[in-house]
N, C-alpha and C positions, 0 to 999 in steps of 0.2 A: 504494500500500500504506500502510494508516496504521497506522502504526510509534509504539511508546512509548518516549519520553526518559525515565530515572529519574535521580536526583541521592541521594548518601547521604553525608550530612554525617558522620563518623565520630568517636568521645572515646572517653575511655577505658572507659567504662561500657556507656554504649550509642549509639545509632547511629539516626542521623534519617532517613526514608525520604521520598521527593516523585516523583509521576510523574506526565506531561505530554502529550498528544497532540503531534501536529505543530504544530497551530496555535497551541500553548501554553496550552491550557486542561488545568485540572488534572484528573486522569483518577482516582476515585476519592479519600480522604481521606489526608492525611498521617499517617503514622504513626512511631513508635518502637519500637525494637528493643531487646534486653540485645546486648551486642558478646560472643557467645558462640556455640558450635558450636547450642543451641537456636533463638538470633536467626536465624542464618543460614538454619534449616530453616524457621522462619517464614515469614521471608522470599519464599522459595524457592515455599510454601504459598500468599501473597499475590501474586508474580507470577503462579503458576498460573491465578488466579480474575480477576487482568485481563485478558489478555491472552485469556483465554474470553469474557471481556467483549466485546473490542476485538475478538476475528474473526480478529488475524493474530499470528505468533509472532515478530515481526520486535520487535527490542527492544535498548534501548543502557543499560545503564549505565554512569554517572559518580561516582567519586569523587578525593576529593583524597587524594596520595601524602604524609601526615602521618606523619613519623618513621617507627614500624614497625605503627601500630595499625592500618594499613590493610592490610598484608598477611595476616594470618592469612584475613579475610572476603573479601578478593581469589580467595587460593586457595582457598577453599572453594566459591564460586561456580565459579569457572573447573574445578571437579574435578568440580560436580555434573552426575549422567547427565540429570536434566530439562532443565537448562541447555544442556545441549549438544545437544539437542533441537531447539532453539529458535534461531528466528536472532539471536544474539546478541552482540553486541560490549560486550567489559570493556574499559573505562579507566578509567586510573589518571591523573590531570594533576596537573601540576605548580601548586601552593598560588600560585604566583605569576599563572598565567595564572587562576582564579577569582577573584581580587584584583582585579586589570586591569577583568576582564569585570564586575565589580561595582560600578566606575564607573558603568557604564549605569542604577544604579537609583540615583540621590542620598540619595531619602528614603524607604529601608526600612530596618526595623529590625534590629539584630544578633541575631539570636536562629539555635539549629538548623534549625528549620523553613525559614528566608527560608534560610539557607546552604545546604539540601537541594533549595532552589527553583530558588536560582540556578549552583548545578549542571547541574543536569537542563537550565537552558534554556542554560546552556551548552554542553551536549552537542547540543542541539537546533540549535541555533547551525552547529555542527560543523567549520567553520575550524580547521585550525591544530590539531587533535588527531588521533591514533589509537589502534587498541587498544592497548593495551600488551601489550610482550614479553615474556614471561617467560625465566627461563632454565631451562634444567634443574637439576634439585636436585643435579647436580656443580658446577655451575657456582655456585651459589647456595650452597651452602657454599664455596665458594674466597671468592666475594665474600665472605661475611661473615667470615674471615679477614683479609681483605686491609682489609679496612675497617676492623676493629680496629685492626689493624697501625697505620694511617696515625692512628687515635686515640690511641695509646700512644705513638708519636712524637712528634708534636703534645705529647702533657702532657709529656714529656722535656723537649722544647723551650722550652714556659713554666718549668717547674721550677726549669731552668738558669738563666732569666733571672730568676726569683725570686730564687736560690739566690745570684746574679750581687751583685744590691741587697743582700744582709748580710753578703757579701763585704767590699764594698766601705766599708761601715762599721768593720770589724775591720782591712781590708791592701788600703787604697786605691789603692798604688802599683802592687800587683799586679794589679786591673782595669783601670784603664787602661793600663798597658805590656805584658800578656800575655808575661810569662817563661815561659810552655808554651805548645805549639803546640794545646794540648788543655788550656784552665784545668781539665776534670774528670777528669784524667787520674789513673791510680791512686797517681802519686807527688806528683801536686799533692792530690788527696784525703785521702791521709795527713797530710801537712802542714797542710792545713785544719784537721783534725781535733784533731791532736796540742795546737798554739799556739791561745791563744782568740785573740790579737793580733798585730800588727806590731810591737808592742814586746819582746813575749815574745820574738820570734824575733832583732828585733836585739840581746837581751842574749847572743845564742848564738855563741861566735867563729864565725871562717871553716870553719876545722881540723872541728868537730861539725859545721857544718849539712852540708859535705862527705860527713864521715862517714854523716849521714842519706839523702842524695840517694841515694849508690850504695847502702847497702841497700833502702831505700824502692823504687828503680828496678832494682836486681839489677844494677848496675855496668851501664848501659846509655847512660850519655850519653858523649858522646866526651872531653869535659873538664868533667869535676864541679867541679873545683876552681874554674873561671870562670862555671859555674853558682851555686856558692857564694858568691862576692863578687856577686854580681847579686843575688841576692836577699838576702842581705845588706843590700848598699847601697839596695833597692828598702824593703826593712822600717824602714829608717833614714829614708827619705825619706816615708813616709805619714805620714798625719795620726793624731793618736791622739787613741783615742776616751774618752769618761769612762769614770770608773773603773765606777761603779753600773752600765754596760751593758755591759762585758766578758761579763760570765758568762751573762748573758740571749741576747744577740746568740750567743753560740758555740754555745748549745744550739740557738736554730733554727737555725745554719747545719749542724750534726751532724745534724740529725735530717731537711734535706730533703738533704743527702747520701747518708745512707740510704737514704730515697725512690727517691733516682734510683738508688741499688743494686739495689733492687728493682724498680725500674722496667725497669733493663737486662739484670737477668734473664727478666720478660718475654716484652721484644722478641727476646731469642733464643734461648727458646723455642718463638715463635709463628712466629718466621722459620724456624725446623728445621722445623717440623711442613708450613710452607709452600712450603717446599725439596725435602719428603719428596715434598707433591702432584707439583710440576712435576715429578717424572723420573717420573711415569704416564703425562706429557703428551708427547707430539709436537706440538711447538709452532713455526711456521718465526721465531714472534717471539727465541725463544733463538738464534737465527744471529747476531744484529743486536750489531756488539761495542760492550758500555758496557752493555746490558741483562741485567740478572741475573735472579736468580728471579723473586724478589717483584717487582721491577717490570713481569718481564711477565707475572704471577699478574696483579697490578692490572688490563693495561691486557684481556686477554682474560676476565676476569672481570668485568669491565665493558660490552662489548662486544657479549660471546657472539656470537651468530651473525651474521658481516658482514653477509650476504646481505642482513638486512633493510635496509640503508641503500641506497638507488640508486646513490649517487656519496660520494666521499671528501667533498663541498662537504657533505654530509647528517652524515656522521660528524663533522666537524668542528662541527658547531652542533648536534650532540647534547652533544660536550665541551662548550659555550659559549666556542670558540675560534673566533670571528667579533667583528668587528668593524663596527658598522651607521653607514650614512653620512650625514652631516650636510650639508645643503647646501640653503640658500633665495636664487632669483635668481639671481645671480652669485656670494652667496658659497660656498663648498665649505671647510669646515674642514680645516687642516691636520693636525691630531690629533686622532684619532678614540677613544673607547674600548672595550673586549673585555666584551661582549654579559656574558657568565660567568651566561648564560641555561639552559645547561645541566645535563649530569652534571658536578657539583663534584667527584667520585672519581675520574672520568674523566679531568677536564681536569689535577686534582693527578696523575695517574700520566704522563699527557703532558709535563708541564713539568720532572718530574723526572725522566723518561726523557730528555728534549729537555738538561738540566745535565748526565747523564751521557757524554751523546755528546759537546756540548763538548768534555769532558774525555778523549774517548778515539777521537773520530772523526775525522778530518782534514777531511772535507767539510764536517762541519754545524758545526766549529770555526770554517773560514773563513767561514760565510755567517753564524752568532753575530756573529762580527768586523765583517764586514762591515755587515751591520743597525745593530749595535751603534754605529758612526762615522755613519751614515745617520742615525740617533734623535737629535733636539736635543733632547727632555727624557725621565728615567726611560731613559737609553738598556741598561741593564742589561734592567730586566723586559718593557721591549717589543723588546729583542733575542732575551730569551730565550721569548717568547710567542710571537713569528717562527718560530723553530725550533721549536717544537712546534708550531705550522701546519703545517711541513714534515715534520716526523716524522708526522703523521696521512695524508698523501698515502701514506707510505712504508707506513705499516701497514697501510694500506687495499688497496695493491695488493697486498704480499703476503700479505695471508688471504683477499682477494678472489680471487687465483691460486693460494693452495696455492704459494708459491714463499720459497726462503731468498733472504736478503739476498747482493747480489751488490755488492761496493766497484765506485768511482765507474771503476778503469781495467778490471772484468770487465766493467761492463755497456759501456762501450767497445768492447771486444776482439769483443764478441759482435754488436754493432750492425754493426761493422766485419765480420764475415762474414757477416752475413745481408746486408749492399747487395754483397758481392763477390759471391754465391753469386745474386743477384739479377739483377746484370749480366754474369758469364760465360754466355755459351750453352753451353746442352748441345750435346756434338756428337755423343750419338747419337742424336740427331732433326732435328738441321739438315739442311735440304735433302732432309729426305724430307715431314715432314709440317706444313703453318705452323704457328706458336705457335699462333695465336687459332684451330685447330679441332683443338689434340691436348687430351684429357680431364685435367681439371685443369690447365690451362697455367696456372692463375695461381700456383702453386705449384711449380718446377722441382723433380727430382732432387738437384738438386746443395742447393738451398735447403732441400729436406727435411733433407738428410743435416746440414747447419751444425743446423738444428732438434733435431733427432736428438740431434749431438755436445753442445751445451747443453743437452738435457734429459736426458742421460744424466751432465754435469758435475755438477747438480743433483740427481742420484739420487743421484750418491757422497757430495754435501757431506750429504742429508738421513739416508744410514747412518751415517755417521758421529757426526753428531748425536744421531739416533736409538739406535745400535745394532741396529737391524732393518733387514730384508730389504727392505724398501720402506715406502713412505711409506702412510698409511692415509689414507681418503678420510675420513673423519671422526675429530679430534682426542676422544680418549678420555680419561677422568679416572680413575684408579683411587685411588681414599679407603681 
């Protein structure tokens, strides 16, 4: 069957076209498109009149997954009824593997066209790609939730450590010794605020700044008054700064204060609206304790539908939590590094689902620890890149199974009747009929019923969860 590769270099404007027999010869003239709902129909128009050409309907396009300009004309094709006609596979590939495959040509030039070309014959190529998944537009609005989220976090994050640096110009003593467990804490931000300096504050006796802490903080620390001398004596101990930059430095430290005022409104806003999603959802990943909303919004809005991975080893190097092996001759490196070839949202909702178990799991604490003493260098991030290898087996089997999380001494207890219920004989068939010709022998009575009793354990764990009568075969989103 001769089949046509296309390639569509995509910008903001418009959109390069190139299409290519098998053999790699170019199959009509390249063209240009506007990157609008017209282009598309063009498009659409111009496949028509090849592929009449060519004989067969059989037909691949390729493009690269650049930020978001590439979605609107993705789904647009993907929705048209000609298109779907046609034997046709849409992908979308990652900007990285077109890079790679562009080695192969040293001395072409940058232009659209060549980028449209070497597309197409990368699809032609065909290694190493396939169609791409979509999700459904539940799913696809959570993602784009959940991806903001992790965007407004992130700018929190730098802000702070901006916010951090004119700090430490004003009350030096107080960035590096950290007198709050929280430097942006609403009674440390007051105080920010109030004093442009660490001099201001040391002309303040003990007796006031006391006075300040418990209403600043609503009488919440256990002894103000020992809070009081600390920062007291921390304001005494900093450096102080010129006078001509007091009042400069305190306005930007006030105003990216602010910032993150606003900033943390926000995040918890977008965190409630994404709190709101998950209780539509029946989800087995909220069984899993240490996992909250948003992060298992993240990691099944990423995901979507298991089924398409074969094996956990597939989902994990979709995350780009793989690690590739280095080894020529005899030698075999001892430290290898994380591929991070993949979903970047994906593997960021792993690693900080894999930090909260740490902190609230006892299994995946011990094997953090353990990794962690194993690691001679970086033993922190490839301890903790360990354990979210491990949490990707876990999530895999259970949306692969439709099963809730079972701790490490239930899946015990459970394994422990299914081998007893395996080795008891039944005895109301012994001695009448052998094992190996009663119908289903591989399966005993009694092994059913252990069966039975644990999926009946797991019905109660998933109402209660749930709140409903049973578990539904397909996880629903209600927006």
């Amino acid at each position: 069957m001769n089949q046509l590769f296309c390639g569509i270099d995509i910008g903001l404007k418009t959109f390069q076209f190139y299409a290519m027999d098998q053999d790699g010869k170019a199959v009509g003239k390249p063209k240009r498109y506007p990157n609008n709902q017209t282009g598309a129909d063009q498009l659409v128009d111009h496949l028509d009149e090849l592929l009449e050409q060519q004989g067969s309907p059989a037909l691949s396009i390729g493009m690269e997954a650049t930020g978001l300009y590439w979605f609107p004309l993705f789904h647009t094709l993907q929705e048209n009824e000609r298109i779907k006609q046609w034997e046709t596979r849409l992908i979308s590939m990652n900007p990285k593997i077109v890079e790679a495959f562009r080695g192969a040509y040293p001395d072409v030039d940058k232009t659209d066209p060549v980028d449209a070309f070497i597309i197409a014959d990368r699809v032609r190529f065909g290694r190493g790609i396939a169609p791409q998944h979509v999700h459904s537009e539940q799913y696809l609005a959570l993602q784009r939730l959940t991806r903001f989220y992790i965007h407004l976090t992130e700018q929190q994050t730098n802000l702070k450590n901006y916010a951090g640096s004119f700090l430490y110009l004003t009350f030096s003593e107080w960035v590096r010794t950290q007198p709050f467990s929280d430097r942006f804490s609403v009674t440390a931000t007051k105080l920010m605020k109030k004093y442009k300096s660490a001099d201001a504050m040391a002309d303040l006796t003990t007796d006031e700044l006391r006075e300040l802490l418990v209403d600043f903080s609503r009488n919440s620390f256990r002894d103000p008054e020992e809070k009081a001398r600390q920062l007291h004596q921390l304001a005494q101990d900093s450096f102080t700064i010129p006078d001509g930059l007091v009042d400069s430095v305190h306005l930007l430290v006030k105003q990216t204060l602010q910032q993150l005022e606003l900033l943390e409104k926000h995040i918890k806003r977008l965190k409630k609206r994404i709190e709101k999603i998950m209780k539509g959802i029946q989800h087995p990943l909220l069984s899993i304790p240490g996992i909250g909303s948003v992060t298992a919004a993240l990691l099944i809005a990423e995901i979507g539908d298991v089924h398409r991975f074969p094996g956990q080893a597939q989902l994990a190097k979709y995350a780009g939590l793989t690690w590739r092996k280095q080894a020529s001759g005899n030698f075999r490196a001892e430290e290898t590094f994380m591929t991070k070839s993949g979903n970047s949202y994906l593997r960021h909702g792993f690693l900080i689902a894999a930090q909260s178990l740490v902190n609230h799991n006892e299994e995946y604490r011990a094997y953090y620890q353990r990794k962690f003493s194993e690691a001679p260098r970086h033993s922190h991030k490839r301890a903790l890149s360990l354990t979210a290898r491990k949490l990707v087996r876990l999530v895999y089997a259970m949306l692969s199974n439709n099963q809730l999380y079972m701790a490490p001494e239930e899946r015990t207890e459970q394994k422990q009747e299914v081998k007893e219920s395996t080795e008891a004989p039944d005895e109301s068939v012994v001695g009448e009929t052998p094992v190996t010709q009663q119908p289903n022998s591989s399966e005993s009575s009694e092994h059913k019923k252990v069966k039975s009793t644990a999926a009946a354990r797991s019905s109660s764990r998933q109402k209660e969860l749930n709140g409903s009568k049973s578990p539904p075969e397909q996880y629903a989103v209600n927006t």
